[in-house]
MIROPA-349062 format. One record per residue (C-alpha): residue number from 1; residue in one letter; x, y, z. Coordinates in steps of 0.1 Angstrom, whole numbers. Layout:
ATOM seba pator    xx    yy    zz
ATOM  NUM     A     X     Y     Z
...
END
This chain:
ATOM seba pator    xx    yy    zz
ATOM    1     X   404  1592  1018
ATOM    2     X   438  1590  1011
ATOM    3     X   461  1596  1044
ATOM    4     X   481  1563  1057
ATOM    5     X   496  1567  1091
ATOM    6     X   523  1536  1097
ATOM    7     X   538  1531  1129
ATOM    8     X   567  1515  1127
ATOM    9     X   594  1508  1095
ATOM   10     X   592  1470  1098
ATOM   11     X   596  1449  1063
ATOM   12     X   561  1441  1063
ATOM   13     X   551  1479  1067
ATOM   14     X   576  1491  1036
ATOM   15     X   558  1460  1013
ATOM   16     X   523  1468  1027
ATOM   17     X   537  1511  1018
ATOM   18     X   552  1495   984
ATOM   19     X   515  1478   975
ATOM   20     X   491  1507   985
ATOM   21     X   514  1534   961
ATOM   22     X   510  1513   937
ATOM   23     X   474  1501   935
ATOM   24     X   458  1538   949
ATOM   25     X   490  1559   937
ATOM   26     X   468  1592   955
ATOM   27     X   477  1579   991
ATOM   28     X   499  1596  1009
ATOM   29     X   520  1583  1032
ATOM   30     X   538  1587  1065
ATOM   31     X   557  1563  1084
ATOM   32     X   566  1573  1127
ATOM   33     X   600  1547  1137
ATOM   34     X   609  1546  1169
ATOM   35     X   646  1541  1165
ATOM   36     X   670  1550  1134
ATOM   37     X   667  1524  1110
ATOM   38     X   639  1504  1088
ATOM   39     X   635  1471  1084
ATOM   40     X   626  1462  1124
ATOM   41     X   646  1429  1130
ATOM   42     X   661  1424  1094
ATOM   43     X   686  1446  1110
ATOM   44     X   719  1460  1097
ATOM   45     X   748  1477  1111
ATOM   46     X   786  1489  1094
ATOM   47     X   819  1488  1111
ATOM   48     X   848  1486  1110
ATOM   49     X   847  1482  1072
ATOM   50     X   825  1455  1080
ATOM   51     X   785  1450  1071
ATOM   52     X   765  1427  1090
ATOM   53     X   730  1416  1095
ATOM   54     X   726  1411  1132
ATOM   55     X   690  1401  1136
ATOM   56     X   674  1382  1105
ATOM   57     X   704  1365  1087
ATOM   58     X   687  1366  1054
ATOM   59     X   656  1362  1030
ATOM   60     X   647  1327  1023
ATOM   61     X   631  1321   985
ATOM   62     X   599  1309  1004
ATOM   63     X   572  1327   988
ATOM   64     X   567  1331   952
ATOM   65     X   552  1371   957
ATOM   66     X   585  1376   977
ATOM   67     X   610  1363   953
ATOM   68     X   593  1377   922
ATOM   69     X   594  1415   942
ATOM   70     X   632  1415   949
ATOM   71     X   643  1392   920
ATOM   72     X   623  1414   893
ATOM   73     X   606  1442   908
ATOM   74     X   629  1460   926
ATOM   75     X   662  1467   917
ATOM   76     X   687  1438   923
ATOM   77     X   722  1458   922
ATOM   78     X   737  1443   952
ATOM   79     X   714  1420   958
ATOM   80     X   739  1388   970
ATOM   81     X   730  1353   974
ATOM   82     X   749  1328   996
ATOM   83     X   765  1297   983
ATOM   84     X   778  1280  1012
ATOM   85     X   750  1255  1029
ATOM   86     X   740  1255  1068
ATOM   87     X   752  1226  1087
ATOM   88     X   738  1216  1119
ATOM   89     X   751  1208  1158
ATOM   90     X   727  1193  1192
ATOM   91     X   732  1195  1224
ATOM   92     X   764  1180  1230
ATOM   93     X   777  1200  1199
ATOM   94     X   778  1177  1175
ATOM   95     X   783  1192  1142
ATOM   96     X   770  1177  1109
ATOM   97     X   761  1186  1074
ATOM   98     X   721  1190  1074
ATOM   99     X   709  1215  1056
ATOM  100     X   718  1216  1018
ATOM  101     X   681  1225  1006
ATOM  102     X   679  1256  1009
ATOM  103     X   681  1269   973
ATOM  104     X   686  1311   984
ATOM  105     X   701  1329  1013
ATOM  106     X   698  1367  1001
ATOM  107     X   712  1397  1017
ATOM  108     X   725  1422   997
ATOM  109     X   763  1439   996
ATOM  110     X   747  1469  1018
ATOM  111     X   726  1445  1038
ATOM  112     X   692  1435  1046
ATOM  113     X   682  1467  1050
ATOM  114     X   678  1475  1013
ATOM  115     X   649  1455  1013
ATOM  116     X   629  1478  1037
ATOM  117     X   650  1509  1018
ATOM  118     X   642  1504   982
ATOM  119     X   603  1497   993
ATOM  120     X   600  1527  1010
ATOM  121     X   615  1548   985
ATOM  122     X   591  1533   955
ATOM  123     X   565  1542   976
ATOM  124     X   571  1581   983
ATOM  125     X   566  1574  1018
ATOM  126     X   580  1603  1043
ATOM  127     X   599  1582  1072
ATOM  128     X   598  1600  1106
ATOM  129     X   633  1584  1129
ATOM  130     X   632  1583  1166
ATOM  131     X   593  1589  1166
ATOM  132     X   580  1566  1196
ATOM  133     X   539  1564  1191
ATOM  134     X   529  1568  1227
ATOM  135     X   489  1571  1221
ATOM  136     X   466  1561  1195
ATOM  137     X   430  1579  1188
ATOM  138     X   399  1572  1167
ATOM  139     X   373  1601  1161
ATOM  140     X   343  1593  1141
ATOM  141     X   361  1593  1112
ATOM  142     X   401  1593  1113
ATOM  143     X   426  1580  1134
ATOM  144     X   451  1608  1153
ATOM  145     X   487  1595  1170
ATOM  146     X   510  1613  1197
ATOM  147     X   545  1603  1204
ATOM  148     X   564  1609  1234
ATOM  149     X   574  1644  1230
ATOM  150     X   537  1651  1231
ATOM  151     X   543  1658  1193
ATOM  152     X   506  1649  1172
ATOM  153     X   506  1633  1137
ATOM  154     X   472  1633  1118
ATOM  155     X   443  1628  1112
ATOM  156     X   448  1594  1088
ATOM  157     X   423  1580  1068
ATOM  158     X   439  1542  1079
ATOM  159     X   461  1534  1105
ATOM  160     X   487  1506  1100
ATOM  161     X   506  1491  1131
ATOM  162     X   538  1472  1127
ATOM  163     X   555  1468  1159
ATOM  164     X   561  1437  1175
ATOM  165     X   531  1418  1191
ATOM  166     X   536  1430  1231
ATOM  167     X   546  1465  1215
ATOM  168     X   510  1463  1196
ATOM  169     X   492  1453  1223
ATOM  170     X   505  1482  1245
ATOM  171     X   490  1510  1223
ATOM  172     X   456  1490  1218
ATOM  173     X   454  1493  1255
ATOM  174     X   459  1532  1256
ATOM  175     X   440  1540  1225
ATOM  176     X   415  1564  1229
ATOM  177     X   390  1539  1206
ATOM  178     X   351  1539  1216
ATOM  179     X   345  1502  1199
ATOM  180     X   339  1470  1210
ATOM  181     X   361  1458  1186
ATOM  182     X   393  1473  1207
ATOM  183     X   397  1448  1236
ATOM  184     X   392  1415  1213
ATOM  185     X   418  1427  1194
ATOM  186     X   442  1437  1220
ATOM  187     X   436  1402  1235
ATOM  188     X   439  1385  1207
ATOM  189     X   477  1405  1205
ATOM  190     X   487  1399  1235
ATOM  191     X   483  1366  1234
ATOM  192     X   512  1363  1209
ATOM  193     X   541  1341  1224
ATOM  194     X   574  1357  1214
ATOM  195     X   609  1340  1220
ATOM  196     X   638  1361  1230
ATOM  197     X   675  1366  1213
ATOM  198     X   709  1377  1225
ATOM  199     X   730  1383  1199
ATOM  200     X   770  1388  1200
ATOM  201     X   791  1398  1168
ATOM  202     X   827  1391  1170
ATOM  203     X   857  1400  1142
ATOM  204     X   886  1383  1137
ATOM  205     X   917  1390  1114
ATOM  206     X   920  1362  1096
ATOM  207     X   896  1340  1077
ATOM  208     X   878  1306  1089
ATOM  209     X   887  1274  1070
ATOM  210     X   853  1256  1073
ATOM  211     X   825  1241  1047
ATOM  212     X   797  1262  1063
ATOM  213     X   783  1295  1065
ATOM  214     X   763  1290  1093
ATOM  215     X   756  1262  1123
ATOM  216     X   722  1259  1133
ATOM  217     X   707  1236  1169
ATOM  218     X   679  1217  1155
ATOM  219     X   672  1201  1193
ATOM  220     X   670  1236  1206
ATOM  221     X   688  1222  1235
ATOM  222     X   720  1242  1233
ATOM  223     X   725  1277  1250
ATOM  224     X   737  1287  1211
ATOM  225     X   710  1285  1186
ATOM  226     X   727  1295  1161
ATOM  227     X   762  1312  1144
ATOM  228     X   770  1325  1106
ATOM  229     X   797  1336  1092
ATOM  230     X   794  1369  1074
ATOM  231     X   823  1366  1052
ATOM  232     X   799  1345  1034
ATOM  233     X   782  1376  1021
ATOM  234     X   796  1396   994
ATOM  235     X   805  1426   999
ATOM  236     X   803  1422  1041
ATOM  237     X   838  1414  1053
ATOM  238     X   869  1424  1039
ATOM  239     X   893  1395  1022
ATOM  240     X   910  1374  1050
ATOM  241     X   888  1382  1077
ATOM  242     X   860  1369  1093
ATOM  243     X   827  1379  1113
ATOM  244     X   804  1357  1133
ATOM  245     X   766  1366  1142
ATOM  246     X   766  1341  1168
ATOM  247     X   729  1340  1181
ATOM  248     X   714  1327  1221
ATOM  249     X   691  1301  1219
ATOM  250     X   654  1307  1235
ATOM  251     X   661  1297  1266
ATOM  252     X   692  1309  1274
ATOM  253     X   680  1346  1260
ATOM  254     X   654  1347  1284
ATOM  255     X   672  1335  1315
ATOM  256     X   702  1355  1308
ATOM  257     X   685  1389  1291
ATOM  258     X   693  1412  1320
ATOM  259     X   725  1398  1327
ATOM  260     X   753  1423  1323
ATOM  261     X   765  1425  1288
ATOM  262     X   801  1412  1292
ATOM  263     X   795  1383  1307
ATOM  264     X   767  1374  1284
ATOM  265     X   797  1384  1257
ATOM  266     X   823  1360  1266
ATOM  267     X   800  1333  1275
ATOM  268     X   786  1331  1239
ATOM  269     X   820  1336  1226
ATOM  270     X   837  1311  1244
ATOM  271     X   808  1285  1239
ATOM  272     X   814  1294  1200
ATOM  273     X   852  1288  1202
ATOM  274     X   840  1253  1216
ATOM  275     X   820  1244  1194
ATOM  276     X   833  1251  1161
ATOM  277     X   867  1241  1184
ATOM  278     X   884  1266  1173
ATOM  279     X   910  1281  1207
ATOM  280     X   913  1312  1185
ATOM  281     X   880  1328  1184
ATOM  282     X   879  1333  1224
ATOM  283     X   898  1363  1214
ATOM  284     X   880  1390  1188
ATOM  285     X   896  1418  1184
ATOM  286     X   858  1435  1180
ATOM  287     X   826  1427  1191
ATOM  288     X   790  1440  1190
ATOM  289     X   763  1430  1215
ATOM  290     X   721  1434  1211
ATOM  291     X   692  1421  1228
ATOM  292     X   661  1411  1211
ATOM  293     X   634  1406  1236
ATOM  294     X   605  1402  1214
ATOM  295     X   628  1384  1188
ATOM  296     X   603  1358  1171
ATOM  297     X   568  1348  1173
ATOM  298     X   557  1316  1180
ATOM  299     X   528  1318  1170
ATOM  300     X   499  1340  1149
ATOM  301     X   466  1361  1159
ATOM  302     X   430  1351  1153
ATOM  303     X   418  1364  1121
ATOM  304     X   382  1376  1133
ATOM  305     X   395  1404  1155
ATOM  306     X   420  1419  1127
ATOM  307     X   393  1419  1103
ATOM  308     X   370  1438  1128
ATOM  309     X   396  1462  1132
ATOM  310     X   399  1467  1096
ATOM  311     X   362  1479  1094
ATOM  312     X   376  1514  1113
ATOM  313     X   407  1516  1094
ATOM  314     X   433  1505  1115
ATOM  315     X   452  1473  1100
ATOM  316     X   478  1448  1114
ATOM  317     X   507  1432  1103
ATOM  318     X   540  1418  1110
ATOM  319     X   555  1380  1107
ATOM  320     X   537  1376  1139
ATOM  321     X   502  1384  1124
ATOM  322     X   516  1359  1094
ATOM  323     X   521  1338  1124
ATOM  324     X   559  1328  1110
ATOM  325     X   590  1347  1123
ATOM  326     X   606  1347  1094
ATOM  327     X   617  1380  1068
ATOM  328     X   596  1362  1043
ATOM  329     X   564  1360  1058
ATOM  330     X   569  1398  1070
ATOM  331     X   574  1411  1034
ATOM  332     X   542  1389  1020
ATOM  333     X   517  1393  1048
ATOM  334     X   527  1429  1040
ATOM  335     X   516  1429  1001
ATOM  336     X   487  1415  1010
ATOM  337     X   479  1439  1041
ATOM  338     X   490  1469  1011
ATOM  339     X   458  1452   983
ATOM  340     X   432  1456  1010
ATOM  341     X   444  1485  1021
ATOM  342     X   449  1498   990
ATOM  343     X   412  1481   976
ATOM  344     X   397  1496  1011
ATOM  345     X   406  1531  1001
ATOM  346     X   391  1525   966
ATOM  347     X   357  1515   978
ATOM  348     X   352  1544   999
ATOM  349     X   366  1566   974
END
């Protein structure tokens, strides 16, 4: 037993990838992605000369497993940490210093990416792009997938599943899996509340003259719920320029999702010229738009029906099983998803 089937390239599927090569180095290893990239959320993108994480800002030095992997473990070239502190703002846009404790903001020069990059690649894992999983199926012994192209992947010895909660859910419901353990599980998934994000990028040619890198809204009462400033991050902007990742709050996100893009656009940029009062930055000279609809959970999924599951070799994980949307508790509920995994296949061995 030795074949791991992943679906989806999310940071907690590369660390969970990362642990099992290491503790049961005879796995092999094959991950399906439905879209281009790795890393789900912790998101990067390049224009323009310009590197920006869109959807996770950074990696908070939360988690002592987590710091030690990507301050000693893996390789730290460009690995960049961000001086500037995060200030705060409410509803009637008040800005105010707020938030000086946090010790690390990483990204790296390339982006967040690299996290989900250099895991992957000290795993050996093979990486399939633009593979949607459309069906999931349990014989008596192995687990078999088929993506969307009617295209089958198979048999694996254990199944991991890393796509967002609702995304999860959706397969439990079409697998072809004779146990009683599927419907508590897929229950249990779907009852995952998830808040939504817009998020707008806009460049400017010339640099920002502020204290900050980034405003956060700690009421939660303001359409914006948060902007950074990638300039902040070496390597990410050229000199005398700036770039703002200027995230929706909840609310606002969900009212305003299918909106048409431009107006969504200008609204968040105009409400970011406001508030950081600023006439200038109504006018980019480049922007980038993307929708998160399942964004971050608010909350996590009962352990009993996950450690079911476990029993037939199919295994969770995600920041929303961690119950924490945060890049952090991705990467460590990962590592420890990868030792029972990787302890799992050494028992039946």
């Amino acid at each position: 037993m030795n074949r791991i089937g992943i679906v989806g390239a999310g940071a907690a599927a590369a660390a969970a990838a990362y642990t099992v090569s290491t503790q049961y180095p005879g796995a092999t290893i094959t991950v399906l992605e439905k879209s281009r990239g790795v890393c789900g959320r912790a998101a990067t993108r390049r224009k323009n000369d310009c590197v920006y994480d869109y959807g996770a800002n950074y990696l908070k030095a939360d988690d002592d497993r987590v710091t030690d992997l990507v301050t000693n473990t893996l390789e730290t070239d460009g690995l960049a940490d961000i001086d500037e502190p995060i200030w705060t703002f409410d509803q009637d846009g008040t800005v105010e210093p707020g938030r000086e404790s946090d010790s690390h903001k990483w990204s790296y020069d390339a982006g967040l990416t690299q996290i989900a990059k250099r895991l992957f690649a000290r795993a050996g894992a093979t990486i399939h792009r633009e593979t949607r999983v459309e069906t999931l199926r349990r014989d008596s012994e192995r687990w078999h997938l088929e993506d969307v192209d009617g295209d089958e992947w198979g048999p694996f010895d254990v199944l991991l599943l890393n796509p967002p909660a609702p995304q999860t859910a959706a397969l439990l419901e079409r697998a072809d899996w004779a146990s009683e353990n599927r419907r508590p599980l897929q229950d249990a998934v779907a009852a995952v509340p998830y808040r939504s994000v817009i998020t707008v990028v806009a460049h400017y040619p010339f640099e920002l003259d502020v204290p900050y890198y980034a405003l956060v809204n700690t009421d939660k009462a303001h359409d914006i719920g948060w902007v950074a400033r990638e300039e902040c991050k070496a390597g990410h902007v050229p000199d005398g320029e700036s770039l703002l990742v200027i995230q929706a709050g909840n609310e606002w996100s969900k009212a305003q999702y299918d909106a048409p893009r431009e107006d969504n656009l200008r609204t968040l940029i105009e409400g970011t010229a406001a508030l950081l009062e600023d006439e200038r930055l109504t006018d980019p000279d480049w922007t980038d738009y993307q929708g998160w609809r399942y964004a971050l959970p608010e909350g996590g999924v009962s352990r009993a029906p996950l450690e079911a599951a476990e029993a037939d070799g199919l295994y969770l994980l995600g920041d929303w099983v961690a119950g924490e949307g945060r890049l952090h508790a991705a990467i460590a509920n990962g590592l420890e998803v990868g030792e029972r995994v990787a302890s799992d296949l050494e028992s039946s061995a």
